[in-house]
MARDO-32348 format. One record per residue (C-alpha): residue number from 1; residue in three letters; x negated, y negated, z negated. Coordinates in steps of 0.5 Angstrom, whole numbers. Example, Ala and Ser with C-alpha at 12.3 -4.5 7.8 and 13.67 -1.06 7.14 Angstrom:
<pts>
{pt 1; ALA; {-25; 9; -16}}
{pt 2; SER; {-27; 2; -14}}
</pts>
This chain:
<pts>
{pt 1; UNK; {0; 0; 0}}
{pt 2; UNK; {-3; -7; 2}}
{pt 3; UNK; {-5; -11; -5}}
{pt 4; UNK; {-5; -18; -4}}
{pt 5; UNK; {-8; -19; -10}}
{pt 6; UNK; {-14; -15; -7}}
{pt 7; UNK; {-13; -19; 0}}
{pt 8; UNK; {-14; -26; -4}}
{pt 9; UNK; {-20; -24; -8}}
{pt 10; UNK; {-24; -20; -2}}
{pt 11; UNK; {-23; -28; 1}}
{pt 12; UNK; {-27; -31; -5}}
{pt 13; UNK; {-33; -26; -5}}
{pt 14; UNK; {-39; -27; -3}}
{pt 15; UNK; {-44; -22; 1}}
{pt 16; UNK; {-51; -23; -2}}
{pt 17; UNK; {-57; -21; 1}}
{pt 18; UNK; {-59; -17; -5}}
{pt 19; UNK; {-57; -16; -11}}
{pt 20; UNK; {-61; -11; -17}}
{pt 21; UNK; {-63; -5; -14}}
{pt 22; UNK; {-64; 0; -21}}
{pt 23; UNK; {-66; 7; -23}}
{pt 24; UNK; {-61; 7; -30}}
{pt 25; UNK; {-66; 11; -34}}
{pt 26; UNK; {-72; 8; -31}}
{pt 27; UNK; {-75; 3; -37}}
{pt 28; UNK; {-79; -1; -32}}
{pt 29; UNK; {-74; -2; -28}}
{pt 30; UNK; {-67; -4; -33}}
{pt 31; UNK; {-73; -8; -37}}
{pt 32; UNK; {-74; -13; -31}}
{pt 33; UNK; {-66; -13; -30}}
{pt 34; UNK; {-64; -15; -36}}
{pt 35; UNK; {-70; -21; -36}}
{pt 36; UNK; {-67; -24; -31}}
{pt 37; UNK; {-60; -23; -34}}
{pt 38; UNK; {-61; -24; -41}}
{pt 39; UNK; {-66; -31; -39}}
{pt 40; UNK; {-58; -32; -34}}
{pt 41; UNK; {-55; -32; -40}}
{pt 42; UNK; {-59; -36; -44}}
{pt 43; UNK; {-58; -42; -40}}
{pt 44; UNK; {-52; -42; -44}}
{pt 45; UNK; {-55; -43; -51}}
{pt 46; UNK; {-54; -49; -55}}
{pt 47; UNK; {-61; -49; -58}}
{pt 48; UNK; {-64; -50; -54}}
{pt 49; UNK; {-62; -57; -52}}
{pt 50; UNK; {-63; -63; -56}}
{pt 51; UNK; {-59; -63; -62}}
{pt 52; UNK; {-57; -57; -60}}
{pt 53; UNK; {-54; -51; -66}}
{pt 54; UNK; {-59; -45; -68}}
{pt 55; UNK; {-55; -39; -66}}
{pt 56; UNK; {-50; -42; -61}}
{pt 57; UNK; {-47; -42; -55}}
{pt 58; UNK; {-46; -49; -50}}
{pt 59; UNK; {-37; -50; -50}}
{pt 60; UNK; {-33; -48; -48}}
{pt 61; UNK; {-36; -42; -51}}
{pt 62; UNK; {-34; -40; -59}}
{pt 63; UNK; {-38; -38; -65}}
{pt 64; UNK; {-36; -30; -64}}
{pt 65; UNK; {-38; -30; -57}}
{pt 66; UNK; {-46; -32; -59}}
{pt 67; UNK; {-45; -27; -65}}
{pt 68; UNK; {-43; -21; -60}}
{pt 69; UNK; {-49; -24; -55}}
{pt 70; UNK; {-54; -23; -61}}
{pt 71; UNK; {-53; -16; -62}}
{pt 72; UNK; {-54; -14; -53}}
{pt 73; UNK; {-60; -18; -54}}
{pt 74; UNK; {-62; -13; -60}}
{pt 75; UNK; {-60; -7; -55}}
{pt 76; UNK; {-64; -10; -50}}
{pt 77; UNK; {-70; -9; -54}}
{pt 78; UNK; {-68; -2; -57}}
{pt 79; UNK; {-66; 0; -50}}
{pt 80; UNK; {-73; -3; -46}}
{pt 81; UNK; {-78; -4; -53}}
{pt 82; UNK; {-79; -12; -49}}
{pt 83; UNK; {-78; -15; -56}}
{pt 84; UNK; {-78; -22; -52}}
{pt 85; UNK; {-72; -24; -55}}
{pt 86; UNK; {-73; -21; -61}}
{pt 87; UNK; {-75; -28; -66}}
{pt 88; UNK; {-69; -31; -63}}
{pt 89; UNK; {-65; -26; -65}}
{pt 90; UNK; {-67; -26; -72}}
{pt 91; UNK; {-67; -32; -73}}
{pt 92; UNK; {-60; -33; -71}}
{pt 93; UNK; {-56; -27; -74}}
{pt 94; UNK; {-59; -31; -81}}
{pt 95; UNK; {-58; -38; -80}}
{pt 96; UNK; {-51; -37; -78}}
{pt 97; UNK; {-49; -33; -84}}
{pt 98; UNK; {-48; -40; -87}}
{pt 99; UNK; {-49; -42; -94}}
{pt 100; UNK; {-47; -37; -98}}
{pt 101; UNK; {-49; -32; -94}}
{pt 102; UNK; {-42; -29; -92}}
{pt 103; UNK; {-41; -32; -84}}
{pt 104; UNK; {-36; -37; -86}}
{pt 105; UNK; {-42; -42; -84}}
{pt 106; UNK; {-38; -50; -85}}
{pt 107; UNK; {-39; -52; -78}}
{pt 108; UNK; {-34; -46; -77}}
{pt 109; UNK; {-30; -44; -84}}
{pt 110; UNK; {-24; -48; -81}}
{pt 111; UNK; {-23; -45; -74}}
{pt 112; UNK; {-26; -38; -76}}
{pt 113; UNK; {-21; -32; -75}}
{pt 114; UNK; {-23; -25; -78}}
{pt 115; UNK; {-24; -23; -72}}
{pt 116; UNK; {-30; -27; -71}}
{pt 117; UNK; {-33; -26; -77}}
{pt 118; UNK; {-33; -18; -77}}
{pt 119; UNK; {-36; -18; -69}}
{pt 120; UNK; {-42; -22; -73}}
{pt 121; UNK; {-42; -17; -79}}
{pt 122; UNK; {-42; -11; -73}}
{pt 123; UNK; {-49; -15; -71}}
{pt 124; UNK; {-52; -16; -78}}
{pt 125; UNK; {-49; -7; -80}}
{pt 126; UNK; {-53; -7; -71}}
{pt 127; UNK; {-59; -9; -75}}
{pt 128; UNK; {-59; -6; -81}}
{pt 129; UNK; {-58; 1; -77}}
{pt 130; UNK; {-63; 0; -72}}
{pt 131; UNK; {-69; -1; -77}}
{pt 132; UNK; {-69; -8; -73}}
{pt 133; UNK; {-75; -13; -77}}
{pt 134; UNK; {-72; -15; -84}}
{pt 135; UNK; {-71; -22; -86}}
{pt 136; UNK; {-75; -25; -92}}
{pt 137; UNK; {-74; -22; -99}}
{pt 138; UNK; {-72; -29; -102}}
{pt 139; UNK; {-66; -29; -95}}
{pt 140; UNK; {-60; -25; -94}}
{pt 141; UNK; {-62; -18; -91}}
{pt 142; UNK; {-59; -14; -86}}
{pt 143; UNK; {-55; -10; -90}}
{pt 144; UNK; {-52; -15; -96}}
{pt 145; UNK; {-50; -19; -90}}
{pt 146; UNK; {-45; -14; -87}}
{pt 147; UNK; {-42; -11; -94}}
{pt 148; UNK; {-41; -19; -95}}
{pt 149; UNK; {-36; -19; -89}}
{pt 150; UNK; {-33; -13; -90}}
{pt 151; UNK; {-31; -15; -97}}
{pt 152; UNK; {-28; -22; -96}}
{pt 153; UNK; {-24; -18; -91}}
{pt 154; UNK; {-22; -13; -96}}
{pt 155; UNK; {-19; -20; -100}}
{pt 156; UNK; {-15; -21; -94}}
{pt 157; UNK; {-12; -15; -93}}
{pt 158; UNK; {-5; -16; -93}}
{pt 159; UNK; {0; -11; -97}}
{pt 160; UNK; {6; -16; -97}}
{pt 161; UNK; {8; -16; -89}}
{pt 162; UNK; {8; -11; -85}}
{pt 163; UNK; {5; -5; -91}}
{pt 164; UNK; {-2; -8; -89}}
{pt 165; UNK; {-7; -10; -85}}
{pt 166; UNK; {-11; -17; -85}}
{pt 167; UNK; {-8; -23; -80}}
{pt 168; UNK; {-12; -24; -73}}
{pt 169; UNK; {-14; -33; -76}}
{pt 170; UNK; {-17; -34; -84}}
{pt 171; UNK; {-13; -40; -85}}
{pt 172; UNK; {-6; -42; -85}}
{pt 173; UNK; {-7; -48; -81}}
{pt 174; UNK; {-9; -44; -75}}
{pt 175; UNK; {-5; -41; -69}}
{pt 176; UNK; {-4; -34; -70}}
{pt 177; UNK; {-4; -33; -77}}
{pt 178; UNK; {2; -30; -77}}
{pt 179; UNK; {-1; -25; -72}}
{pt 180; UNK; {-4; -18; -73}}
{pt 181; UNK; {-8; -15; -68}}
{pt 182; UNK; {-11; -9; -66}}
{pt 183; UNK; {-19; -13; -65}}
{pt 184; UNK; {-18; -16; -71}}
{pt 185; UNK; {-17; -9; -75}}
{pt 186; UNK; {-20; -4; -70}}
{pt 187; UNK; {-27; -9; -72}}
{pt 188; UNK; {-25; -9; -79}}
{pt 189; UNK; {-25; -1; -79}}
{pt 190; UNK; {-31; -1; -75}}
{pt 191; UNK; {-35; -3; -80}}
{pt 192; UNK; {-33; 0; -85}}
{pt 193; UNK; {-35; 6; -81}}
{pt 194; UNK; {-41; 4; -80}}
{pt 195; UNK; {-43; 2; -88}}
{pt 196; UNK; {-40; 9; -89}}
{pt 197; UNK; {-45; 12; -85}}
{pt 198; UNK; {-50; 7; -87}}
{pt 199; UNK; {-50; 8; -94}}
{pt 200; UNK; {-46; 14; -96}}
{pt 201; UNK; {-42; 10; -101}}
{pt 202; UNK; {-35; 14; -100}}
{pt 203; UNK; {-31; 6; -101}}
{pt 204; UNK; {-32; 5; -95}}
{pt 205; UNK; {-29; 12; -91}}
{pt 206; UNK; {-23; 9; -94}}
{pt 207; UNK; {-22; 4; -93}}
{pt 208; UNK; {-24; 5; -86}}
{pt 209; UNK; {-18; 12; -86}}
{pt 210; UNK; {-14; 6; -89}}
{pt 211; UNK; {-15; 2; -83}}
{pt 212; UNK; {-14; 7; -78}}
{pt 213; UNK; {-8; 9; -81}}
{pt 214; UNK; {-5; 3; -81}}
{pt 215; UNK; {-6; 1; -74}}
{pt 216; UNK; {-3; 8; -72}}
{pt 217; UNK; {3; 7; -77}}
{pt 218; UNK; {5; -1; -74}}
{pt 219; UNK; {4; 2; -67}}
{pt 220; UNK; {-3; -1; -65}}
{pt 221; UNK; {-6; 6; -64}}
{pt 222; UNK; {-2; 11; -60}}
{pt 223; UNK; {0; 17; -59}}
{pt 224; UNK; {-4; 18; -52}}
{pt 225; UNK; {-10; 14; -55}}
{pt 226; UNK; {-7; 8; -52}}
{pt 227; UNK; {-9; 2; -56}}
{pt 228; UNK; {-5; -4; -56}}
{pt 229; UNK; {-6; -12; -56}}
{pt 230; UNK; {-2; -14; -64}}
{pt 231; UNK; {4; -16; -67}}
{pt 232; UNK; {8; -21; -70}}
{pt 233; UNK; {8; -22; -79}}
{pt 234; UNK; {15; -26; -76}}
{pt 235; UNK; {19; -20; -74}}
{pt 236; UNK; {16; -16; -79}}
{pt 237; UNK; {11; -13; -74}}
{pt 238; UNK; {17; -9; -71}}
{pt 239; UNK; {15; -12; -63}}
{pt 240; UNK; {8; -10; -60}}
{pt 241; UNK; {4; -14; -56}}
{pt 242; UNK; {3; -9; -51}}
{pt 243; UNK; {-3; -11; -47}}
{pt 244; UNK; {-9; -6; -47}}
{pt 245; UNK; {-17; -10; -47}}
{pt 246; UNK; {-22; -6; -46}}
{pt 247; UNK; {-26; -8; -52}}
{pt 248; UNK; {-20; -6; -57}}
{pt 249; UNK; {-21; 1; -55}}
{pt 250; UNK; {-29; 1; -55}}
{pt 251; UNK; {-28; -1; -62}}
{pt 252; UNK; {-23; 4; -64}}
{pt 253; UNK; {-27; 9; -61}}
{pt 254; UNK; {-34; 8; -63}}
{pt 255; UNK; {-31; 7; -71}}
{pt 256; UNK; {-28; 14; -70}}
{pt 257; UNK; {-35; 17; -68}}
{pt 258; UNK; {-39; 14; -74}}
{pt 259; UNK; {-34; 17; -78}}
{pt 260; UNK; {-34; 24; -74}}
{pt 261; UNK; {-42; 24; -75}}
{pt 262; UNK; {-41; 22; -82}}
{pt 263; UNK; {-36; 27; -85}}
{pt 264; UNK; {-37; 33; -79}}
{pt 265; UNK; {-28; 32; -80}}
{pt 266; UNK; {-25; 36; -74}}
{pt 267; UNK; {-19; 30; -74}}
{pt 268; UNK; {-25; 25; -73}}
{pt 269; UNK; {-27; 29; -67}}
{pt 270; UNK; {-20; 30; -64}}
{pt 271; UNK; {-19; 22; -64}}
{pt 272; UNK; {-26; 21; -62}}
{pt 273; UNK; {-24; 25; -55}}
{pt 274; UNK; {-18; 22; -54}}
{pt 275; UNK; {-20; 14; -54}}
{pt 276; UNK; {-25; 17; -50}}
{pt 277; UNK; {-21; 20; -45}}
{pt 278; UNK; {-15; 14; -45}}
{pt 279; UNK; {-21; 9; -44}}
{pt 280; UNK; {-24; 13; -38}}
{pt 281; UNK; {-17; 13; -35}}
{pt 282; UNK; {-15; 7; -36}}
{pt 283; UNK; {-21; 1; -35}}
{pt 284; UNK; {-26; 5; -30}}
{pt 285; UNK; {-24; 4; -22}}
{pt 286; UNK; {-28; 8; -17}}
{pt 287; UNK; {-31; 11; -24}}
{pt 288; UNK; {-34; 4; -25}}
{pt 289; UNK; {-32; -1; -32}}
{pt 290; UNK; {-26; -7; -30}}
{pt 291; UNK; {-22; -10; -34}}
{pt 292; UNK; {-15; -9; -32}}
{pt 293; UNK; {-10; -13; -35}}
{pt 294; UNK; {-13; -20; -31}}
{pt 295; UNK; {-19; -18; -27}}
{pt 296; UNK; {-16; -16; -20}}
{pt 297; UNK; {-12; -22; -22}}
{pt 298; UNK; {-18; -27; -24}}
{pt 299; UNK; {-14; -30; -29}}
{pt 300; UNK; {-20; -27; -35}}
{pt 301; UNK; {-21; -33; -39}}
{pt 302; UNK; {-28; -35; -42}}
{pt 303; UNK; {-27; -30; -48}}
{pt 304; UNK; {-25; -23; -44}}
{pt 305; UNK; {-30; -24; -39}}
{pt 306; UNK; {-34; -21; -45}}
{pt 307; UNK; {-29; -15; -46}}
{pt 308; UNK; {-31; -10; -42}}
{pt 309; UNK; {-39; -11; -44}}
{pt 310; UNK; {-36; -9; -50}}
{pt 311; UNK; {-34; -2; -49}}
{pt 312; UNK; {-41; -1; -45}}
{pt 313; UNK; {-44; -2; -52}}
{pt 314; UNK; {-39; 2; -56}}
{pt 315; UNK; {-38; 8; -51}}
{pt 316; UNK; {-46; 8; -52}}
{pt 317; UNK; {-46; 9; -59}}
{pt 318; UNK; {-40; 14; -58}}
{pt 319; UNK; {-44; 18; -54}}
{pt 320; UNK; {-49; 18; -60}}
{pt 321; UNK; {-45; 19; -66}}
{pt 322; UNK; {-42; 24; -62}}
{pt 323; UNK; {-45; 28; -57}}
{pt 324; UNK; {-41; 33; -55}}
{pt 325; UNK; {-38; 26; -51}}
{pt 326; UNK; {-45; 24; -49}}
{pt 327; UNK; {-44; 28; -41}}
{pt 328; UNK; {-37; 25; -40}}
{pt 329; UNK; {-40; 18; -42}}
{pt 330; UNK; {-46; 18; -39}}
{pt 331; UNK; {-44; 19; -33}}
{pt 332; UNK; {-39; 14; -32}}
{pt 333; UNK; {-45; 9; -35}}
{pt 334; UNK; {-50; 10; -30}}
{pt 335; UNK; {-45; 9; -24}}
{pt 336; UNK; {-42; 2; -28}}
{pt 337; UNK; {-50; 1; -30}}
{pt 338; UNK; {-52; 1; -22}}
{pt 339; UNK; {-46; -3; -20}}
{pt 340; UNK; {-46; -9; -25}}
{pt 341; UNK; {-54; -9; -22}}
{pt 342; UNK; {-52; -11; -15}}
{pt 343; UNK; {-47; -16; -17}}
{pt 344; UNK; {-52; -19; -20}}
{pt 345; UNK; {-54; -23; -14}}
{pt 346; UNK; {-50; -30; -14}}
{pt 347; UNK; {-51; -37; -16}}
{pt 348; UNK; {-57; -42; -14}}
{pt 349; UNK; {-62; -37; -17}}
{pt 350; UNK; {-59; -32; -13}}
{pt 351; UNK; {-59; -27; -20}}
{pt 352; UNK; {-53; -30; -23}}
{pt 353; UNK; {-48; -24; -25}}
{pt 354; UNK; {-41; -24; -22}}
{pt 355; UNK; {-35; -21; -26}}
{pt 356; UNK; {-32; -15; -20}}
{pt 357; UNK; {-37; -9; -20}}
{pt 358; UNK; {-33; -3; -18}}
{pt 359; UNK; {-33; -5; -10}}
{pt 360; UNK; {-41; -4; -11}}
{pt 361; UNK; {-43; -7; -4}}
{pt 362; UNK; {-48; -13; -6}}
{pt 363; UNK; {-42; -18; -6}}
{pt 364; UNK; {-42; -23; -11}}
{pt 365; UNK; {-35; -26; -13}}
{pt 366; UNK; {-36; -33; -15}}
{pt 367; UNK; {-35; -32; -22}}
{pt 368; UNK; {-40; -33; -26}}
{pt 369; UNK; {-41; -36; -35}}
{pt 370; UNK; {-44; -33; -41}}
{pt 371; UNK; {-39; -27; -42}}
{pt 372; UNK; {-41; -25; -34}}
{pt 373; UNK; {-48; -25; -36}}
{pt 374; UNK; {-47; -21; -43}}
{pt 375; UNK; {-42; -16; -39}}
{pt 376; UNK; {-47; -15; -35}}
{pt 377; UNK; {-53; -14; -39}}
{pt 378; UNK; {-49; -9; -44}}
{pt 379; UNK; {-47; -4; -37}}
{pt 380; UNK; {-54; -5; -34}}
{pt 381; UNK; {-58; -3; -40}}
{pt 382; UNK; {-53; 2; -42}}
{pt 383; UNK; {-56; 9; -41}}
{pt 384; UNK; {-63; 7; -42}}
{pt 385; UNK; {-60; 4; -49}}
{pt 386; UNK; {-57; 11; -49}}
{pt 387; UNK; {-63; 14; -48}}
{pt 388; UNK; {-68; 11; -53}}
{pt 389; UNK; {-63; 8; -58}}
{pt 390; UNK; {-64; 11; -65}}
{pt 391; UNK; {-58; 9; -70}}
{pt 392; UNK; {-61; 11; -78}}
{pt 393; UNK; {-57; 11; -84}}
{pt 394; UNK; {-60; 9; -91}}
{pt 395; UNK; {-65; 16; -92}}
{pt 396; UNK; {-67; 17; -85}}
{pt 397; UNK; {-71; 11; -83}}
{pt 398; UNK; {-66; 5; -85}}
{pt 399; UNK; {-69; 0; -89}}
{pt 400; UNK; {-65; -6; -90}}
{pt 401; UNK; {-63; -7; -97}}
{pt 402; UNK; {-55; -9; -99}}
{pt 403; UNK; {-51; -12; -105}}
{pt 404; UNK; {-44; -8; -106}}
{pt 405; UNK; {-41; -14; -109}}
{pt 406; UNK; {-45; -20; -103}}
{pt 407; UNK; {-39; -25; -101}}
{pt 408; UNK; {-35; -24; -108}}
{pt 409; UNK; {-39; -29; -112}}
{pt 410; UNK; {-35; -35; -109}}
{pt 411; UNK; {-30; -38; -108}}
{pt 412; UNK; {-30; -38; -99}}
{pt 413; UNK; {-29; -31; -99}}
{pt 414; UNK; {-21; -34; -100}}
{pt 415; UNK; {-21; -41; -101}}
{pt 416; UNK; {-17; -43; -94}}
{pt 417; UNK; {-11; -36; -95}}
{pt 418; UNK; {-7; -40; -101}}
{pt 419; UNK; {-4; -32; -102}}
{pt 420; UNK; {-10; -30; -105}}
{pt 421; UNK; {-13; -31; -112}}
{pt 422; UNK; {-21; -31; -115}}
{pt 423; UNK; {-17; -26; -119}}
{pt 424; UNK; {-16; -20; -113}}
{pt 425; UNK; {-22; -22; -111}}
{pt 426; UNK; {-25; -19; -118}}
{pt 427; UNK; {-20; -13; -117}}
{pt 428; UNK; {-25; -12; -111}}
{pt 429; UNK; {-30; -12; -115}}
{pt 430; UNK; {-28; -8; -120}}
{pt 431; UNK; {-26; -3; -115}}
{pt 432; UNK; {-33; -3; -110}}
{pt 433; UNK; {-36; -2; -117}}
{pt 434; UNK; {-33; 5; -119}}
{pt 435; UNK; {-33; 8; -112}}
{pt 436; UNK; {-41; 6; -113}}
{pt 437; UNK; {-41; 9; -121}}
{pt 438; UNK; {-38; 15; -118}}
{pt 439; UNK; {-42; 16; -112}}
{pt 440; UNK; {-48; 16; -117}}
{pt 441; UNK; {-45; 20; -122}}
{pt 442; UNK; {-43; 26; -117}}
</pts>
């Protein structure tokens, strides 16, 4: 059947003379392809400029988006060993963690969702799990930063609407406070999976099963391991908003293969599976990554033109964690890895990354920005970061040091939600350190 939105984009695509020609396994190869697309991406960074902020990316890029960034140039480097970025990359992830070490820093705090924060915790946990160069010993480690996020988003689980959950926005003066959704949960659970794993501190497993259960429960997570967009506190969350990003489901996905590696459960694997399947079903065209609620359309906004970078890096830690997926995976990585190369020819340079690359014909749709750089350096360096990446825990080889109480000690773990109290927060406390007390004493 003729597609007119097909017909309208082939108008806009431009013929390149030639775009990046990859060995996907090849470390020479990957390493200077992802130079020329981490150097693209950072014609977006903020630093740089005069009066520009550490850690942040020009507008109309938002502060989540630079933290998301950070972490692919960490794997950059745990996929090619090329530490170029490597200084720029430590220095970041600190600074931006804010006064109180918690990633509310007070040039965001009032914008901030809980979304943002936790995809900064997911970099810091990154870190932590890479064994990537500590922090100074008078500065916030690795590890503290990541407990800090998680624990503050505890405060702000939401028992009173809908039976659970934590709202997409922190403050009630922001739009979308009164909404839940699965980005916000499913990186919420992420991480509580992945300090599960690192820590072995059986606090964290449930809270992450809490989390994962209540997505299921409210519909987010489907039967068919569909994952849907998020619902509104309103109407009691009895209305789904039923769009499918990429992103979402890699965040389900890789959080149910940590704890699959962690707890050897066979519900872990099964659910592992499934995201897998549905994700392979459901953003792979001509077996290459899209995203398909607005990329045939070329209605992906600034945001989404990062999402399906994510589910690149998520499936690569799928794979890891959990590897009876790796062939399945690794299949389709390395044929979306090849392709992202070649639409990376575009621009006055001639190496600027456009965001279709399922047609994989040297073409350049005219599309370009930090999320199309960031998606493309996830998928191009994705097969050999699954070849090299080496994901420890805190006996293996981690050393990053944490505090199970970080981001409890002030009042900016829930100053701006007027619903929540400094004494739930103490609850908290008090309940993180019994699970501590009974982990050590069992």
């Amino acid at each position: 059947m003729f597609s007119l939105s097909l017909f309208l984009l082939s108008l806009t695509t431009i013929l390149c003379i030639k775009g990046f020609e990859i060995d996907p396994h090849d470390v020479s190869s990957v390493d200077e392809a992802t130079g020329l697309v981490a150097d693209g991406m950072l014609d977006y960074y903020a630093g740089y400029e005069k009066g520009g902020t550490t850690g942040m990316f020009l507008p109309p890029a938002y502060w989540w988006e630079a933290g998301a960034a950070w972490n692919g140039l960490l794997n950059t480097y745990l996929a090619t060993g090329n530490s170029t970025y490597n200084n720029l990359v430590k220095t970041s992830l600190s600074y931006q963690a804010g006064e109180n070490s918690d990633y509310m820093p007070s040039n965001y705090s009032t914008s901030e969702g809980n979304d943002d924060q936790a995809f900064w915790g997911l970099a810091a946990i990154s870190a932590a799990e890479s064994n990537f160069s500590n922090p100074k010993a008078n500065e916030p480690q690795w590890l503290e930063l990541a407990q800090s996020v998680f624990n503050q988003q505890v405060t702000r689980w939401d028992d009173s609407h809908c039976n659970g959950g934590i709202r997409w926005q922190i403050t009630q003066f922001n739009s979308g406070y009164d909404y839940k959704n699965s980005v916000t949960n499913g990186a919420f659970f992420q991480l509580a999976a992945r300090l599960a794993r690192f820590t072995g501190n059986d606090t964290y497993t449930q809270w992450a099963e809490k989390a994962y259960n209540w997505s299921a429960n409210v519909g987010f997570i489907q039967d068919d391991f569909s994952v849907y967009d998020g619902t509104s506190i309103k109407d009691n969350c009895s209305a789904l908003e039923l769009t499918e990003w990429t992103y979402n489901s890699g965040l389900y996905m890789a959080g149910t293969a940590f704890l699959y590696n962690y707890t050897g459960s066979s519900i872990w694997r099964t659910r592992t599976e499934g995201f897998v399947n549905k994700s392979i079903d459901s953003f792979f065209r001509n077996d290459v990554l899209y995203e398909p609620d607005c990329e045939l359309s070329r209605t992906c906004n600034y945001d989404q033109a990062s999402f399906k970078g994510f589910l690149a890096r998520f499936m690569v830690y799928t794979a890891h964690m959990a590897p009876f997926t790796l062939p399945k995976i690794e299949t389709y990585l390395s044929k979306t890895a090849i392709a992202a190369a070649e639409a990376c020819c575009g621009g006055n340079d001639g190496v600027t990354c456009g965001f279709q690359w399922w047609w994989m014909n040297n073409t350049w749709d005219g599309l370009y920005g930090l999320g199309e750089q960031l998606s493309a350096l996830e998928a191009i360096q994705g097969p050999l970061l699954l070849q090299n990446i080496k994901i420890f825990n805190s006996t293996d080889g981690g050393s990053s040091t944490g505090d199970p109480m970080a981001g409890l000690y002030t009042l900016t773990a829930s100053y701006a939600v007027t619903e929540l109290t400094i004494q739930k927060q103490h609850y908290i406390l008090l309940a993180i350190s019994l699970g501590l007390f009974l982990l050590v004493l069992f």
